[in-house]
N, C-alpha and C positions, 0 to 999 in steps of 0.2 A: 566310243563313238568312232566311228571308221570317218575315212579320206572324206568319202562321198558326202556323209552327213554334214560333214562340219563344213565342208563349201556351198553347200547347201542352203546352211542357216546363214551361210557368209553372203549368199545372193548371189554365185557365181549360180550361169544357168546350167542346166542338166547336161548339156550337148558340149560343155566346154574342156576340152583336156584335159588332164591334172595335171600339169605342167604348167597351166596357168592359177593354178590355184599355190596361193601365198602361202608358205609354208606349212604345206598340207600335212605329211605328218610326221617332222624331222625327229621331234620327240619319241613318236612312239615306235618310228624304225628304228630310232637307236635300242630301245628296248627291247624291241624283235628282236634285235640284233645278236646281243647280251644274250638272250635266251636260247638263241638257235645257236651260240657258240657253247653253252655252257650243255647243251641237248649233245652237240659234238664231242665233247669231250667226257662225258659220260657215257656214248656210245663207244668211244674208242676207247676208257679203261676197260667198259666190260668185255672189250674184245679183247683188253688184253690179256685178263682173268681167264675167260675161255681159251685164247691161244694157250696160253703156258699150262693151263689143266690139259688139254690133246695133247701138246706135246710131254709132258708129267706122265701123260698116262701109255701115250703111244696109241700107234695107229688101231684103228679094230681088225684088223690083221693080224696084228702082233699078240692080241689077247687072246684068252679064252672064257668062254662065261661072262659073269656079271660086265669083268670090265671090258670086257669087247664093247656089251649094249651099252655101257656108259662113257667108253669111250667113241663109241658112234654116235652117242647124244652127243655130248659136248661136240665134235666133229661140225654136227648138222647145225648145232647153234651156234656156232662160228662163223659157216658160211650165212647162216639167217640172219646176224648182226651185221654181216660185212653187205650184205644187200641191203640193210637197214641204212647203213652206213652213207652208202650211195648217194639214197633220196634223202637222208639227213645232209649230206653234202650240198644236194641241188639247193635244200631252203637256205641255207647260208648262203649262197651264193647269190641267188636271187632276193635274197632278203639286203645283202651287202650293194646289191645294185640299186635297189630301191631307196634305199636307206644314204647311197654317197658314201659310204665308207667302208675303208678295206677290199674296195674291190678286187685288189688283184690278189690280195691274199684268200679271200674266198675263193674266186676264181683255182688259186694253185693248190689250194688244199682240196678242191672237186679233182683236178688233178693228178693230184697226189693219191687219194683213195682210189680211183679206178687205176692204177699203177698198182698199188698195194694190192686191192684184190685179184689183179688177173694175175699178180704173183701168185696169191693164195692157191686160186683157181691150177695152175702150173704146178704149184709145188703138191697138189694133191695127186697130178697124174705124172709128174719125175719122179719125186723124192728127193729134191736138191736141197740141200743144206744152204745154198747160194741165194736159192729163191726164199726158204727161208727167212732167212738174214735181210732178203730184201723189205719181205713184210716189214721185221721191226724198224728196219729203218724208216720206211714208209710210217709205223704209228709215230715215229719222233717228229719226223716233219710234220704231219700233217696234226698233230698236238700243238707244238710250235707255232701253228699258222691259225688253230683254233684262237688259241689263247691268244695271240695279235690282234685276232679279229674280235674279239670278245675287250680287248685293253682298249682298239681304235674307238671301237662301239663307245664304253662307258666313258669315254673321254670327252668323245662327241655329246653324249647325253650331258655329261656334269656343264659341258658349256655352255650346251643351250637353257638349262635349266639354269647358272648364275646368270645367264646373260639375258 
């Protein structure tokens, strides 16, 4: 049952805020929550998967035949996860505002990924081992800031659920 519904039956009229509606839906943004961090964290092992197969395999450059095309796939699906990644960032963060919790950690991990990919982005047209390097660092933070926000979430939920 969404926001709307439930103020609804609650007799708050149509026209009224949700701001004024009494705890519209602490419970179930915390859930969102929980899910949109655990969607993040999923998205960024398989990026990690992907990363370390391109790098395993080398640029498609560097190959010839099969592993050239399969090192161009992995490549391409690298950058289509790290786009992925992005808008999986936006709902965390929008979900973390909605919800009161973690804000700033969602906030910093939408940050942290757009850092990490225009690294990626960079290191596809230098070759810098530096920009590299930056990626991974970039997946530890913004791992780190998942799972924060994924602990803030479930915390928030267990409380309002014993309380």
């Amino acid at each position: 049952m969404t926001a709307r519904a439930r103020a609804n039956r609650m007799g708050v009229t149509k026209g009224a805020p949700m701001s004024t509606i009494p705890n519209s839906s602490a419970p179930n943004s915390s859930a969102d929550l929980v899910r949109r961090s655990r969607e993040a964290l999923s998205a960024l092992a398989l990026q990690f998967l992907l990363g370390m197969g391109a790098n395993l395999i080398g640029s498609p450059e560097e190959n010839e035949g099969a592993a050239r095309v399969f090192g161009s796939i992995l490549v391409g699906l690298h950058g289509l996860v790290g786009i992925g990644l992005i808008v999986v960032a936006v709902r965390v963060w929008t979900t973390a505002r909605r919800a009161g919790v973690a804000q700033r950690a969602g906030l910093w991990g939408f940050v942290v990924i757009i850092v990490t990919f225009l690294a990626g982005v960079a290191t596809l047209f230098t070759g810098s081992d530096w920009l590299s390097f930056v990626m991974s660092v970039g997946f530890v933070v913004a791992a780190a800031l998942y799972i924060a926000v994924g602990a803030a979430a479930l915390t928030r939920q267990r409380s309002t659920v014993a309380g």
